[in-house]
Structures are given as structure tokens and as C-alpha cells.
ROKOLRO-22368 format. One record per atom (N, C-alpha, C, O): residue number from 0; x, y, z; atom name; residue in three letters. Coordinates in steps of 0.2 Angstrom, whole numbers, plus 5000, padded with zeros to 4 digits. Atoms other than C-alpha are relative to their C-alpha. Layout:
pos/px/py/pz/site/code
NUM/X/Y/Z/CA/ALA
...
//
This chain:
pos/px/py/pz/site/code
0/5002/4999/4993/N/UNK
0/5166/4948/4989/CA/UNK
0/4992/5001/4999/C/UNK
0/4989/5004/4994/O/UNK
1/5008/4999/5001/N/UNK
1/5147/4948/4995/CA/UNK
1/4996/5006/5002/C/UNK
1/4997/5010/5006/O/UNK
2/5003/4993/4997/N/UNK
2/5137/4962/4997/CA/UNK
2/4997/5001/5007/C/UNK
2/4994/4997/5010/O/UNK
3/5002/4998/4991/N/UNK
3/5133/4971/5015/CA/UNK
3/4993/4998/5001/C/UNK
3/4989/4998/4996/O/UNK
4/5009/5000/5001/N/UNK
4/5116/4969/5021/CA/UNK
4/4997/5007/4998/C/UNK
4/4992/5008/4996/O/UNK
5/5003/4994/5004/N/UNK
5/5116/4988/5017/CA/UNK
5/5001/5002/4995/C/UNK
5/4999/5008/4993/O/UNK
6/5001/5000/5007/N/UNK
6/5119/4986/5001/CA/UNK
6/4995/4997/4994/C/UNK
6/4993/4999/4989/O/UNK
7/5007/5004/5003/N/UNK
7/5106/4972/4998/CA/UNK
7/4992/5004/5003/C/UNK
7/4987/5004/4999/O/UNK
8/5008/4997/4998/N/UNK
8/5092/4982/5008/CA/UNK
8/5003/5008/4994/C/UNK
8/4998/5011/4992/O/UNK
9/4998/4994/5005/N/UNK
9/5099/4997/4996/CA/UNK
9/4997/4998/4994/C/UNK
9/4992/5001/4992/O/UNK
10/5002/5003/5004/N/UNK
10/5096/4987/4982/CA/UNK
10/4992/4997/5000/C/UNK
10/4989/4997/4995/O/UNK
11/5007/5004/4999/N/UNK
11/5078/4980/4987/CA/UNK
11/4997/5006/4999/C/UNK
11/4992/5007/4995/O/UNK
12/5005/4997/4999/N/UNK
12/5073/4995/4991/CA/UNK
12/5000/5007/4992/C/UNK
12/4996/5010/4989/O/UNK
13/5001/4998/5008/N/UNK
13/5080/5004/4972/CA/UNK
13/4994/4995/4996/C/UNK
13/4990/4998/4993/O/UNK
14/5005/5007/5005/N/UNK
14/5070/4987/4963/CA/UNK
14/4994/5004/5003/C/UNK
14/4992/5007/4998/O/UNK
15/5006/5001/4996/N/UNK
15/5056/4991/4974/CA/UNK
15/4995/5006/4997/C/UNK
15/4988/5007/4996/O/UNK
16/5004/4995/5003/N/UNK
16/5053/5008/4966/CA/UNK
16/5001/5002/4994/C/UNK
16/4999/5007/4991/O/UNK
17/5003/4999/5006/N/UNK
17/5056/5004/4951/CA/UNK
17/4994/4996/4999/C/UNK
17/4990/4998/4995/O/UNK
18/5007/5003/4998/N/UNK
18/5041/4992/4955/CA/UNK
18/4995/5005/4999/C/UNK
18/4992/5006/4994/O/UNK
19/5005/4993/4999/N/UNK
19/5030/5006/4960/CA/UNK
19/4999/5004/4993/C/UNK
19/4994/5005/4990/O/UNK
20/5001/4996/5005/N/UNK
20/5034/5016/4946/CA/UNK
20/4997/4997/4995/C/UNK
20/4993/5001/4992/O/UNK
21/5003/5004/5006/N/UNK
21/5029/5002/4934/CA/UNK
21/4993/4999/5001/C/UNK
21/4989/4998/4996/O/UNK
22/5008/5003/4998/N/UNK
22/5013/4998/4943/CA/UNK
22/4998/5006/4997/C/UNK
22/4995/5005/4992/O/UNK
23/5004/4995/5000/N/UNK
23/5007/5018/4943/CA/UNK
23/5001/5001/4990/C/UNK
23/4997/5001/4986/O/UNK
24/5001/5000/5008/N/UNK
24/5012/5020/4924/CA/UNK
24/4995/4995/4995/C/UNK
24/4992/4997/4990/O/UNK
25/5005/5006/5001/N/UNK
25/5003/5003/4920/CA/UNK
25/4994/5003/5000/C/UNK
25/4990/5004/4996/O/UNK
26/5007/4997/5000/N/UNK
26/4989/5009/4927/CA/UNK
26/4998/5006/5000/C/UNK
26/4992/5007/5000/O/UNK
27/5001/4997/5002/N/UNK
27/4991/5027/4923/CA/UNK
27/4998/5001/4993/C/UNK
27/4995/5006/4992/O/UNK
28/5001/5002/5008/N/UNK
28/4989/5022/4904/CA/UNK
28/4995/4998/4998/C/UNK
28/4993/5000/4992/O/UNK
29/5006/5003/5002/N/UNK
29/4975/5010/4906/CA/UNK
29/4995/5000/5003/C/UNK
29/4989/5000/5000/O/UNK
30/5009/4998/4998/N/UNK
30/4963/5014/4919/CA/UNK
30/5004/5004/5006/C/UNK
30/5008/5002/5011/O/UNK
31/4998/4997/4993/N/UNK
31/4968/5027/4932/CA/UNK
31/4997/5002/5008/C/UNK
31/4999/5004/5014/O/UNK
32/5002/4999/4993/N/UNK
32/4957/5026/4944/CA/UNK
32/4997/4991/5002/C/UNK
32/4993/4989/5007/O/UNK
33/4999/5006/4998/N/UNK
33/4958/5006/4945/CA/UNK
33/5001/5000/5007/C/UNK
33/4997/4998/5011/O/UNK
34/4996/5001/4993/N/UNK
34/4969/5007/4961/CA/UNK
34/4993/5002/5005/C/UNK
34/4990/4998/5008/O/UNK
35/5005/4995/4994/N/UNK
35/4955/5020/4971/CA/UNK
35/4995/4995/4999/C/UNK
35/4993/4993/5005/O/UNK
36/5007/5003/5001/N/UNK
36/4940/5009/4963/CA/UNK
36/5001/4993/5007/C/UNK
36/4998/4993/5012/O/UNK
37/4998/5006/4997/N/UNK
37/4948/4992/4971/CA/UNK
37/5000/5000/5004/C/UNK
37/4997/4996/5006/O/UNK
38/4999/5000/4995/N/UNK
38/4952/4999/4987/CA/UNK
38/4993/5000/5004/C/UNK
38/4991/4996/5008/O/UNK
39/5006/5000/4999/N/UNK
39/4936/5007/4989/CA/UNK
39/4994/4993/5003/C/UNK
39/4992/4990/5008/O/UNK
40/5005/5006/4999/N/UNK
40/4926/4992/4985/CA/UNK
40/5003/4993/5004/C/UNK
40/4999/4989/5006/O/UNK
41/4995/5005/4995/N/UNK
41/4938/4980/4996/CA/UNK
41/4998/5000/5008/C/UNK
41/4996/4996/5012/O/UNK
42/5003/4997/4992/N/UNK
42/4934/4992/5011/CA/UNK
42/4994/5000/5003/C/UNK
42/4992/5000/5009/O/UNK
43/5005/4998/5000/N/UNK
43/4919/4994/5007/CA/UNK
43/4997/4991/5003/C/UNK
43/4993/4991/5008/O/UNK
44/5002/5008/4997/N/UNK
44/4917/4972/5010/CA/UNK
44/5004/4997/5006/C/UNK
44/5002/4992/5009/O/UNK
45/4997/5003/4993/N/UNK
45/4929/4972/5024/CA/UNK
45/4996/5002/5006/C/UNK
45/4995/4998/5010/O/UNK
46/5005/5000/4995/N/UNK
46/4917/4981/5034/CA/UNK
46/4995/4997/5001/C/UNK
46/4992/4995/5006/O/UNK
47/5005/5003/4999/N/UNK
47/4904/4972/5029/CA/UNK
47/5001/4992/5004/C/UNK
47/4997/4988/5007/O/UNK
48/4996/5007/4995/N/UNK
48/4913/4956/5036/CA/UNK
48/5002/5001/5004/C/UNK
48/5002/4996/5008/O/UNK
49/4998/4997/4994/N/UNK
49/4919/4965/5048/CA/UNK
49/4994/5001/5006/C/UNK
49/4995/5001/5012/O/UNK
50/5007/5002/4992/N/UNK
50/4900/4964/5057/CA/UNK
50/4999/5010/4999/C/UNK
50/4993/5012/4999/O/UNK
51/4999/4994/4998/N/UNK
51/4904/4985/5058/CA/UNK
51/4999/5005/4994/C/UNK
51/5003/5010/4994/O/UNK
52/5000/4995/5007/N/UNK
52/4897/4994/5040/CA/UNK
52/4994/5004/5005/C/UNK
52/4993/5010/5004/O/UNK
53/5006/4997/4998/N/UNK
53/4882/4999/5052/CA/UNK
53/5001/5007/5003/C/UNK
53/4998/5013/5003/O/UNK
54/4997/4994/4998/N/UNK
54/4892/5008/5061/CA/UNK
54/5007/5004/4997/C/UNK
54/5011/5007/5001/O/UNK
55/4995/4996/5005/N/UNK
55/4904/5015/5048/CA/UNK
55/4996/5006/4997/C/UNK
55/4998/5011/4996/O/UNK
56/5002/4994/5004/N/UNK
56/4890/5023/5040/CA/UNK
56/4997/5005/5005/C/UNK
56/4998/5011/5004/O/UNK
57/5000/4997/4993/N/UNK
57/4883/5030/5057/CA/UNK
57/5006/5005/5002/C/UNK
57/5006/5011/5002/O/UNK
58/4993/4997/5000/N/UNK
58/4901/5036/5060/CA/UNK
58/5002/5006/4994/C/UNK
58/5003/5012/4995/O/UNK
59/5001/4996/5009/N/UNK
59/4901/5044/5040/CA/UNK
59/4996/5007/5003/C/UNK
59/4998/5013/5003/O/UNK
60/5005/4994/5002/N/UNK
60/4887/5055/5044/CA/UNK
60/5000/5004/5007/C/UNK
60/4997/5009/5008/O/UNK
61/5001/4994/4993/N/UNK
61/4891/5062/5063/CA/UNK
61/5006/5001/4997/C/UNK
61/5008/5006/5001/O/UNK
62/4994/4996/5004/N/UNK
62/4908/5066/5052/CA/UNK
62/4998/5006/4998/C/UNK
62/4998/5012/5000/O/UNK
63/5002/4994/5004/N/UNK
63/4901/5074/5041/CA/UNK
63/4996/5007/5003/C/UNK
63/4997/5012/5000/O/UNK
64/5002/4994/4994/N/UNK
64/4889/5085/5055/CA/UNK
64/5005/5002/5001/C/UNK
64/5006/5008/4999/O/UNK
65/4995/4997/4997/N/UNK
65/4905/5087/5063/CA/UNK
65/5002/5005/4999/C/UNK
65/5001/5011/5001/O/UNK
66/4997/4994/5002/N/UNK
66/4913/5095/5050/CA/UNK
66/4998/5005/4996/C/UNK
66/5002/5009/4993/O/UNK
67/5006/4994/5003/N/UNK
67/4898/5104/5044/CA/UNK
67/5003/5008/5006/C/UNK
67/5006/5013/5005/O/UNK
68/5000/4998/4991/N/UNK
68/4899/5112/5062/CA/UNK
68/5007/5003/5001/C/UNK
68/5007/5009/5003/O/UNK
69/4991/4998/5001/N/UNK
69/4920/5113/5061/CA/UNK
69/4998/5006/4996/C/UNK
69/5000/5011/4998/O/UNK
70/4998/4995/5007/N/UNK
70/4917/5123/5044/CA/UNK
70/4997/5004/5004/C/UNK
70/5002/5008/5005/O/UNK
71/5004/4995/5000/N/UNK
71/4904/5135/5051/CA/UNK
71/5004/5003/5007/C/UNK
71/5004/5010/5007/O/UNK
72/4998/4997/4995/N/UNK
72/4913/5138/5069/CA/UNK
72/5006/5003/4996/C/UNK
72/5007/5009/4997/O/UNK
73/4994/4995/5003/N/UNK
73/4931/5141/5058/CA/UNK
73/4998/5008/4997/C/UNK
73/5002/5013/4998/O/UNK
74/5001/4993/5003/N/UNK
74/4921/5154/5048/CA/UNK
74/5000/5006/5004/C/UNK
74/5002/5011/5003/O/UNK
75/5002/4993/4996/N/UNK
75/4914/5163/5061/CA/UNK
75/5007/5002/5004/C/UNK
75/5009/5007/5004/O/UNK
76/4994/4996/4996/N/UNK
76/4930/5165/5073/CA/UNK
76/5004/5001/4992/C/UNK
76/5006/5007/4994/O/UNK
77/4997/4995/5006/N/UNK
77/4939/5171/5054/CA/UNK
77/4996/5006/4999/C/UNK
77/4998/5011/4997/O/UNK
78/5003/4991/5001/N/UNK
78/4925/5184/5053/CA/UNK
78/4999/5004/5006/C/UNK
78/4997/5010/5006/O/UNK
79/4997/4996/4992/N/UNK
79/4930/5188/5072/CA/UNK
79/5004/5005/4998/C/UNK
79/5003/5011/4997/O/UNK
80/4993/4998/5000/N/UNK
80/4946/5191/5069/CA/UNK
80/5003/5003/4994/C/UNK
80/5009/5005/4994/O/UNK
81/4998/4996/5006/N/UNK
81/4946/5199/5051/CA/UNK
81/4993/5005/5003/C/UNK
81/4989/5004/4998/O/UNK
82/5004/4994/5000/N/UNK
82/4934/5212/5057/CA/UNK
82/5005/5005/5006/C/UNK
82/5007/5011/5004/O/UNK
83/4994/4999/4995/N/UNK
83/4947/5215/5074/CA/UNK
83/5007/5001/4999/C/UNK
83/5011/5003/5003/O/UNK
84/4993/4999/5004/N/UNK
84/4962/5213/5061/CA/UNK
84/5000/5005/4996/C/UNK
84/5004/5010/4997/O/UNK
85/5001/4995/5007/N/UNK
85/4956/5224/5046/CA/UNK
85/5002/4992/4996/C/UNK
85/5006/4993/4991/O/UNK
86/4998/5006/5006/N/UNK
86/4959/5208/5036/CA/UNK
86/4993/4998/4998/C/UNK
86/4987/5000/5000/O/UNK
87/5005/5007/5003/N/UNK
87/4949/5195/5024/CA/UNK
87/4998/4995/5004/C/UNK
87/5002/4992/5007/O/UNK
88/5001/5008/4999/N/UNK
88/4940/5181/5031/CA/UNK
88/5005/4993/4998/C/UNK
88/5007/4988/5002/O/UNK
89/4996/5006/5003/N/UNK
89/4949/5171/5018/CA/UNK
89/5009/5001/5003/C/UNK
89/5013/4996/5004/O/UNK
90/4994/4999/4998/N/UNK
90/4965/5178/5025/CA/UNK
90/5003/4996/5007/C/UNK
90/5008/4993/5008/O/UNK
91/5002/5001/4993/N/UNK
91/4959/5173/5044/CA/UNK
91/4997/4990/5001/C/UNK
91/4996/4987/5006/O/UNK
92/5002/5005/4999/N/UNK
92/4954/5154/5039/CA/UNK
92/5003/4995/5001/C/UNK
92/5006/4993/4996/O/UNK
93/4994/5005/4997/N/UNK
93/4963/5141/5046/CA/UNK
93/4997/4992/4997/C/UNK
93/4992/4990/4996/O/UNK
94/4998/5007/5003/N/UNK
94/4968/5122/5040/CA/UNK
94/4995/4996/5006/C/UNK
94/4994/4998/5012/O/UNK
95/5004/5006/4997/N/UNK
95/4957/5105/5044/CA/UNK
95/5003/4997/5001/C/UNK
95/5007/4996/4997/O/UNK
96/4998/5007/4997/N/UNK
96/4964/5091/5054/CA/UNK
96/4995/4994/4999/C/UNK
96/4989/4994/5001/O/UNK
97/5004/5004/4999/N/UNK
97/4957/5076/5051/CA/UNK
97/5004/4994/5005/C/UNK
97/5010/4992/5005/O/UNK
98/4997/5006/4997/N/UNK
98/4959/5061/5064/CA/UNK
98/4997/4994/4998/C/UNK
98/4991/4994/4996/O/UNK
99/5007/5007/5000/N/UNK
99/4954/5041/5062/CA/UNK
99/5003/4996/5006/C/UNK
99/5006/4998/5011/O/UNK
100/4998/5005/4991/N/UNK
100/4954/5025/5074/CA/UNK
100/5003/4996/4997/C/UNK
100/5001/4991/4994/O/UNK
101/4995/5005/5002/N/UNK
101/4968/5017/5071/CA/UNK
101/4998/4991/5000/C/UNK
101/5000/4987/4995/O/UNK
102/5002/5008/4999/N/UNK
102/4961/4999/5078/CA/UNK
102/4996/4999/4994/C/UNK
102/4999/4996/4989/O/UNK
103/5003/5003/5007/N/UNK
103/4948/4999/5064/CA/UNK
103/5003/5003/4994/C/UNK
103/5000/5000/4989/O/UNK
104/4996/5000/5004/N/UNK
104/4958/5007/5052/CA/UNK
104/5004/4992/4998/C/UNK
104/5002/4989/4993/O/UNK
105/4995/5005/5001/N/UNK
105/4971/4994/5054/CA/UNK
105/4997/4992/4998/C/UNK
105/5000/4989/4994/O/UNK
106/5004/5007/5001/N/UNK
106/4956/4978/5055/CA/UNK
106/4999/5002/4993/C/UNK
106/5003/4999/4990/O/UNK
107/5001/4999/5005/N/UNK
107/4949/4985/5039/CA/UNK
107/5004/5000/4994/C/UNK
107/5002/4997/4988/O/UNK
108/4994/5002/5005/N/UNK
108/4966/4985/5029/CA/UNK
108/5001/4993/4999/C/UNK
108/5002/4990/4994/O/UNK
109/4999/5007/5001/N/UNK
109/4969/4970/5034/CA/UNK
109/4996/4994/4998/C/UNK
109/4998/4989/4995/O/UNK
110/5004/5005/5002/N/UNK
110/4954/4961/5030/CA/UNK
110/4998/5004/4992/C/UNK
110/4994/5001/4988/O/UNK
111/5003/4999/5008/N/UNK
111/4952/4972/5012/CA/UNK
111/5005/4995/4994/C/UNK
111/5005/4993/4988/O/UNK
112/4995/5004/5005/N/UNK
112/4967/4964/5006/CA/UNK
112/4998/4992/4998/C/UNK
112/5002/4991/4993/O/UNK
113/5002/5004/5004/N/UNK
113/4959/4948/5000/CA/UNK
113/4993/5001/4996/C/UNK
113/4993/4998/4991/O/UNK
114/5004/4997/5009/N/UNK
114/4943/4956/4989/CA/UNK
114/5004/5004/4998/C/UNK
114/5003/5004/4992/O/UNK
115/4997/4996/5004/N/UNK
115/4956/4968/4985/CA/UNK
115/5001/4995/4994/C/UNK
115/4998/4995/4989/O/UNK
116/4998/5004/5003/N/UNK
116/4965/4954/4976/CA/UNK
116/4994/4996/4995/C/UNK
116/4996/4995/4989/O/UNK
117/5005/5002/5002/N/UNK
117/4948/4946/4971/CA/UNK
117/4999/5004/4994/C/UNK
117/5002/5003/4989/O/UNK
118/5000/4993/5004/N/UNK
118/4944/4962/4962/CA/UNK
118/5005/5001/4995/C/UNK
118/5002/5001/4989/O/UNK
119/4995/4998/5005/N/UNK
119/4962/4965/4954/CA/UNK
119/4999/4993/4996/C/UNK
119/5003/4994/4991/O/UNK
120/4998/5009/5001/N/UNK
120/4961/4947/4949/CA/UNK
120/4995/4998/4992/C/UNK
120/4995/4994/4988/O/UNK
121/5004/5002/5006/N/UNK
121/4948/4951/4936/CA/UNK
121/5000/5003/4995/C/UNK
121/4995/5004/4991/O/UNK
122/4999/4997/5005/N/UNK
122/4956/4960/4924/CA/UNK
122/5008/5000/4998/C/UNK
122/5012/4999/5003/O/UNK
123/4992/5001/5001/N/UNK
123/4973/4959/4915/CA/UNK
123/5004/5004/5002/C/UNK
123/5009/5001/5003/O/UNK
124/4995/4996/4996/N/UNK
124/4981/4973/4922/CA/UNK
124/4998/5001/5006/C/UNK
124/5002/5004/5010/O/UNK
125/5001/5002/4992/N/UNK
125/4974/4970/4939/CA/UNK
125/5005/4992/5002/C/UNK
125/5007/4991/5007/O/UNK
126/4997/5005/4998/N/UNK
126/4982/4954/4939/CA/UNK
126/5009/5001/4998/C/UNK
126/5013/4998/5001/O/UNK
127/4993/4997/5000/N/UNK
127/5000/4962/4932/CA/UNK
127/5002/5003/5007/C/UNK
127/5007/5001/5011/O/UNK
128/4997/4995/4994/N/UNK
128/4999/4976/4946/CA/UNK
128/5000/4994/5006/C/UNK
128/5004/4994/5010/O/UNK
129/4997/5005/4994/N/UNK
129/4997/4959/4959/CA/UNK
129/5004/4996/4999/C/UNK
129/5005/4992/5003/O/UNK
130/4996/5004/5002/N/UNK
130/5010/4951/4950/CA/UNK
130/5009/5005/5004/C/UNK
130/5013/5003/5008/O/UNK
131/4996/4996/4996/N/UNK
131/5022/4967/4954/CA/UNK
131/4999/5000/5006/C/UNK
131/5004/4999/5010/O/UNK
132/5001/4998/4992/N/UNK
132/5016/4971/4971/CA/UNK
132/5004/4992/5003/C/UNK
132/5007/4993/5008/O/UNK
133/5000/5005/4998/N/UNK
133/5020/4951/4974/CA/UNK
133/5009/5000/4999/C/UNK
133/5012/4997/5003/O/UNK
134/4994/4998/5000/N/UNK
134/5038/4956/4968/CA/UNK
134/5003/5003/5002/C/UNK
134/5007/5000/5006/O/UNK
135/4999/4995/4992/N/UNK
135/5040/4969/4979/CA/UNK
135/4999/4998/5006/C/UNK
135/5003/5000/5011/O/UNK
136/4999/5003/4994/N/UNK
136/5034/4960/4992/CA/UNK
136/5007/4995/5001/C/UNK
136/5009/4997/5007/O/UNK
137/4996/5004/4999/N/UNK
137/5048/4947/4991/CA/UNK
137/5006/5003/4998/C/UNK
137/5010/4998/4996/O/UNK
138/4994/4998/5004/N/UNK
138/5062/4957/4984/CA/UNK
138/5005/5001/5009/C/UNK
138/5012/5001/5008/O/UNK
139/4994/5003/4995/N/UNK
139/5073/4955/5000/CA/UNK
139/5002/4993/5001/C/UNK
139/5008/4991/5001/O/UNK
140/5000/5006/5003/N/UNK
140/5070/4937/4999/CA/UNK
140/5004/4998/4995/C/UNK
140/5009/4994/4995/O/UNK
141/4994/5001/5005/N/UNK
141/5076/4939/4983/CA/UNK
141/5008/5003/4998/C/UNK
141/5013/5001/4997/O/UNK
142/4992/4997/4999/N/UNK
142/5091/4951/4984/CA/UNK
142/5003/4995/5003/C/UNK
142/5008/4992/5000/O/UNK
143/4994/5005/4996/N/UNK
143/5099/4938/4997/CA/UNK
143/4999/4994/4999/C/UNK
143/5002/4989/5003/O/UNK
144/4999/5006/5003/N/UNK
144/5096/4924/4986/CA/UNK
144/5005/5000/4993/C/UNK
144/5007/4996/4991/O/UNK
145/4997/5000/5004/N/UNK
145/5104/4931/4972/CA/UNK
145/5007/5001/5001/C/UNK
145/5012/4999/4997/O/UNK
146/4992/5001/4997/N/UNK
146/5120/4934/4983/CA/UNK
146/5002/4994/5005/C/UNK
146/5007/4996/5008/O/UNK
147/5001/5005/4999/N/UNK
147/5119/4919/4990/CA/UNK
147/5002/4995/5002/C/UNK
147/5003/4998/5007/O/UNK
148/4995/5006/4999/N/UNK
148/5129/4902/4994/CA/UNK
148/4995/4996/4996/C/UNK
148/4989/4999/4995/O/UNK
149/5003/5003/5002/N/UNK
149/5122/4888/4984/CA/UNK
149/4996/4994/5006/C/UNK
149/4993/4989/5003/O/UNK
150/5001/5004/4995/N/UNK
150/5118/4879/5000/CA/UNK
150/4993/5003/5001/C/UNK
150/4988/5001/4999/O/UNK
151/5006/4995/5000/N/UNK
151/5107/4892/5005/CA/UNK
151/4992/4999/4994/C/UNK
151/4987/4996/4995/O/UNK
152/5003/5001/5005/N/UNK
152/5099/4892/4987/CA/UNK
152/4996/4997/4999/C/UNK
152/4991/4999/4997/O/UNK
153/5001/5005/5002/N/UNK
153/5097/4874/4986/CA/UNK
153/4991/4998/5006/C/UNK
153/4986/4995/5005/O/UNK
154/5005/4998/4995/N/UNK
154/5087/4876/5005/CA/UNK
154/4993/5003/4998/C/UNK
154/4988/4999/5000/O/UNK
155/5003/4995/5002/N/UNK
155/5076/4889/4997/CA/UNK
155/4994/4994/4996/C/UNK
155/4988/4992/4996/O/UNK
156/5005/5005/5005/N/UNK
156/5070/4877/4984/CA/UNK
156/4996/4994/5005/C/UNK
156/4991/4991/5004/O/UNK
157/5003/5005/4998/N/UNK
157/5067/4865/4995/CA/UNK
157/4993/5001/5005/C/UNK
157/4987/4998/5005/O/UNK
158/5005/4995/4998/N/UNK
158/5057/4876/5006/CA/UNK
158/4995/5000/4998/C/UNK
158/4990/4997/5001/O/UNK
159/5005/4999/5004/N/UNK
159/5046/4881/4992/CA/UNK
159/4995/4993/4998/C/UNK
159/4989/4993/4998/O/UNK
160/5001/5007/5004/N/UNK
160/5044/4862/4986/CA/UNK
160/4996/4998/5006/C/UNK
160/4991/4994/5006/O/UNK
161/5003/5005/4992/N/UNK
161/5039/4857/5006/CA/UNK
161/4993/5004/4998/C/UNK
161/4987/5000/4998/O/UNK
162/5006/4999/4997/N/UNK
162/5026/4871/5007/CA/UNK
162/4996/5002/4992/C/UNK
162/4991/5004/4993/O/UNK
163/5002/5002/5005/N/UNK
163/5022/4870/4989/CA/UNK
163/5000/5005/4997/C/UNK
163/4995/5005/4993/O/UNK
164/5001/4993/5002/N/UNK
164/5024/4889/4984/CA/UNK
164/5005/5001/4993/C/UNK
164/5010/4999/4994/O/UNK
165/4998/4999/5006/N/UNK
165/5030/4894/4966/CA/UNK
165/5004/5004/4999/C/UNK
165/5001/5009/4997/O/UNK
166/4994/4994/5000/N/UNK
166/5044/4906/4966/CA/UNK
166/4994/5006/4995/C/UNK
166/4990/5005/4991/O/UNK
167/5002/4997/5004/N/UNK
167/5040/4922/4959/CA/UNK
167/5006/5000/4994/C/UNK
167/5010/4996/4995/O/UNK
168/4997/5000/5007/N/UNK
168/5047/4926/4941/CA/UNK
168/5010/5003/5003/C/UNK
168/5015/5000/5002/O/UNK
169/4994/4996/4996/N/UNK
169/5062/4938/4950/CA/UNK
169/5006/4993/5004/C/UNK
169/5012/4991/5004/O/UNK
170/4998/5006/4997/N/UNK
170/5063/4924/4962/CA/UNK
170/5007/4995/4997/C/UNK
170/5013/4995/4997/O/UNK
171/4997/5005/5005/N/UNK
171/5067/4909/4950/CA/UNK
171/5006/5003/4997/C/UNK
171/5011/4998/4996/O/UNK
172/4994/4999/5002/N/UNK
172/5081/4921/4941/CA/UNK
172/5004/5000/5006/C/UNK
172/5009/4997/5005/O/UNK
173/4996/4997/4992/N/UNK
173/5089/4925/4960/CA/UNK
173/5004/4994/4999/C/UNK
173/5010/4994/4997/O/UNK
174/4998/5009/4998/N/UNK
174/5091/4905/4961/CA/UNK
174/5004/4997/4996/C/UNK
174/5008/4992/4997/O/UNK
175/4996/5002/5007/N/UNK
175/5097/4903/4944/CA/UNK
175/5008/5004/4998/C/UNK
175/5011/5004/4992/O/UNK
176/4992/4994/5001/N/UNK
176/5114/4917/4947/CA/UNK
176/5004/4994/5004/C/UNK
176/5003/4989/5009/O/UNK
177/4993/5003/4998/N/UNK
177/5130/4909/4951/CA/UNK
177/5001/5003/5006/C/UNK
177/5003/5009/5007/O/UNK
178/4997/4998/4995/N/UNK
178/5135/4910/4969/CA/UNK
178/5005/5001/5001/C/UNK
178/5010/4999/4998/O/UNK
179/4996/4994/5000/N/UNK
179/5146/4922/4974/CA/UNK
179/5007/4995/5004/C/UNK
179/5007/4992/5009/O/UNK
180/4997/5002/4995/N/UNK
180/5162/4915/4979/CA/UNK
180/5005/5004/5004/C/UNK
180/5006/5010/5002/O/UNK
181/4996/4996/4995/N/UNK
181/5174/4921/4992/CA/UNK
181/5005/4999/4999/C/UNK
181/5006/4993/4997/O/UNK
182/4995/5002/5000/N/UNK
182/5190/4923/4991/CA/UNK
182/5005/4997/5004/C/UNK
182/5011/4995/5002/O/UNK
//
């Protein structure tokens, strides 16, 4: 018998962090601030393609007043209120919220994601961790080719072959398991 779709989204989603795990140990090992460096400098070219680094760095520094400003109004209502308590300052000082803008958050991920790749792409374990990330993306793909029909299977390949795209590594074993039969 074939497996439930919540047994296969079960499955995708165990594979998926054994993924993650392997990625952060990989690169916990050989360089650990790879990922941060990558992102940074991604974001840093999305803006600038983006037309809006002008105003990113403009936005940066009335942040940064802002929460100059924040920090100095928190202390003083804490030395309010620890003078009127009998408390500490530090007892009296309250947590930072920070907000962003969604729209350009969102433009910005989305377009760091190809120097991201550029970037990872120039080093041997930059190109393993996009090798896994690219397994991870496709691992429901793959879970429900390995459980299967060979009709399905057979589709799949042809698919790949129209739009010219290389199975991943994962993939290719999926296609190559024996379809499950019914009883």
C-alpha cells in the first residue's frame, strides 16, 4: 500500500532537516560565517539593482538616530520609575522592538537570491550547500516520485527532457525505486 499524502509531507519534511543539519555542520566546520557573508553581500547587490541602496543607507542612519533616541527616552522613563519604585535603572528597563517594510524586505530577498547563488557558486562548499538547498527544495517532488506509479515516473522524465532540466542526485534515485504496487 502507498503512502498518505501525510505521510509523504512527513517524510519531506524529516529529509528536509536532515538537510539543514548537514548544510549548518558543513559549514559549521569550514567557514561559519559563509552563510551571513553571502547574504549580506547579495542584499547588499539587490539594493543596488534594486534602484533603492540610496535609500537604504538614508533609512540605516534615521534608524540608527531613531534608536539612539529610543535608547535615551527608555533610560530616562527607567530612571523615572526606579527613583518612584526604590528600584535599579537596570531593573526598570524595558525590551526593543524592532519593525521592517515588508514590500522591500520581500523585493530584496527576492532578487538577493541570484548573487546569493553567484557568490556560493565560488567555492566548494558554497556549491555543496546549493546542491543541498536544491534537494530540499524539491524533496516533495521527490517523496511522491518515489511512491509512485511508473506512468507518473515515466511523465516526470519526460517533463525534465522537454524542459531540459537534470534531475537532482535524490531525484534520479526516486525514479529509479520500484513502483509501489496495489494490491
Amino acid at each position: 500500500m502507498g503512502l498518505t499524502v501525510a505521510e509523504k509531507e512527513h517524510w519531506k519534511e524529516r529529509i528536509a532537516k536532515r538537510i539543514n543539519h548537514r548544510i549548518e555542520t558543513m559549514v559549521a566546520k569550514q567557514d561559519p560565517t559563509l552563510l551571513q557573508r553571502v547574504e549580506q553581500i547579495a542584499r547588499d547587490r539587490a539594493y543596488a539593482s534594486l534602484g533603492i541602496d540610496a535609500q537604504r543607507k538614508e533609512l540605516d542612519a534615521l534608524q540608527k538616530q531613531r534608536e539612539d533616541i529610543e535608547k535615551r527616552e527608555r533610560r530616562l522613563r527607567a530612571e523615572q520609575r526606579a527613583v518612584l519604585r526604590g528600584t535599579t535603572v537596570e531593573e526598570e528597563l524595558e525590551q526593543t522592538y524592532y519593525r521592517s517594510d515588508g514590500v522591500v524586505e520581500t523585493a530584496v530577498s527576492a532578487r538577493a537570491k541570484a548573487p546569493e547563488a553567484e557568490i556560493l557558486a565560488q567555492s566548494g562548499l558554497g556549491k555543496q550547500v546549493m546542491a543541498l538547498r536544491e534537494e530540499k527544495d524539491n524533496l516533495l517532488d521527490t517523496v511522491w516520485l518515489a511512491t509512485s506509479s511508473s506512468q507518473i515516473k515515466e511523465l516526470w522524465e519526460q517533463v525534465n527532457a522537454l524542459l531540459g532540466v537534470t534531475p537532482t542526485a535524490l531525484e534520479e534515485r526516486a525514479l529509479k525505486i520500484a513502483p509501489v504496487q496495489e494490491p
